[in-house]
N, C-alpha and C positions, 0 to 999 in steps of 0.2 A: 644339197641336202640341208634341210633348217636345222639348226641348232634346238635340242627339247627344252623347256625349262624344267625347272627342281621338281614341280609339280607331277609334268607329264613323264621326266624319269622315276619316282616314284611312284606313280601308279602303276606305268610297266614292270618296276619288279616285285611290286607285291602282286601282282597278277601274275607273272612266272611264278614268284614265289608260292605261291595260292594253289597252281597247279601240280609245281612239281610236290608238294605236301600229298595231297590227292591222289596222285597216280604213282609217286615214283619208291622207288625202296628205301626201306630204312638202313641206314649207314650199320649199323652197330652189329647185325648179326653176319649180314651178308660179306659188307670187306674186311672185317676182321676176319672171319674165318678165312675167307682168301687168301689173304695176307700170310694171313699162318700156314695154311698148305704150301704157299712157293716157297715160304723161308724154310720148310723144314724138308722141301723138295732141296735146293741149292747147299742145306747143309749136310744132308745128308748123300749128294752125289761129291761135295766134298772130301768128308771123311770118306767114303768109297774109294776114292779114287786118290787119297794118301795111303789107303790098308791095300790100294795095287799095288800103288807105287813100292811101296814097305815091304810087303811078300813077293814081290818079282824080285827084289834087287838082290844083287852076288854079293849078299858079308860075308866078309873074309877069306875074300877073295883078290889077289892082287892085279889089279887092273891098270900098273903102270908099264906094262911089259917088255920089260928092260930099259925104262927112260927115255923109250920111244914115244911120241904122241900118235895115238890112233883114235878109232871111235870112244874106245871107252876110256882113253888114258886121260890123264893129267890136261888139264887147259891152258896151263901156266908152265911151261917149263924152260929152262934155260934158253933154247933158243928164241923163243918169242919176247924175254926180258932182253936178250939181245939187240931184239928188232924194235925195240920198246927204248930201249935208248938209243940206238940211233938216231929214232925220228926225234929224240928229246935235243939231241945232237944238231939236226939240222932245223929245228923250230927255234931253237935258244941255242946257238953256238957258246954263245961269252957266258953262258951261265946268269941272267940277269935276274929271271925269274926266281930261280934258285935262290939267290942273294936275297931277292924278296922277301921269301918266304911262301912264295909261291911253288903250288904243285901241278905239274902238270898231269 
């Protein structure tokens, strides 16, 4: 394929240019408004779906059920800071990292 010079690339884009003038839409009504219905689509299934989240959940209600981890308990509890330092135990036995100032 030859190479165009300066010339024959600018004629081809004011000829595109030239048509899409002619035939095609004007930017400023058409995708801003666009623009604007999705964003107030997304924010508004957003907030929807924080005021579920908000009105479904159990306040005040205790959900650690006796210090057991179940579905709705605790993520973090004693046992798994257990298993959380073991492995810290068997990655860094001599504490090197630690010394560091490193966290694992």
């Amino acid at each position: 394929m030859p190479r165009l010079t300066a010339r024959e690339r600018r004629e081809g884009y004011l000829r595109e240019y030239g048509y899409q003038q002619k035939t095609g839409k004007p930017f400023f009504p058409f995708a801003v408004v666009h623009d604007v219905i999705a964003n107030c689509f997304f924010v508004f299934l957003i907030i929807g779906l924080a005021c579920l989240w908000y009105f479904t959940a159990k306040h005040g209600v205790d959900i650690n059920h006796g210090g057991k981890s179940g579905v709705l308990g605790p993520l973090w509890d004693d046992a798994t800071f257990a298993r959380l330092r073991e492995v810290q135990r068997r990655v860094d036995p001599d504490g090197m990292f630690r010394r560091a100032g490193w966290r694992l």
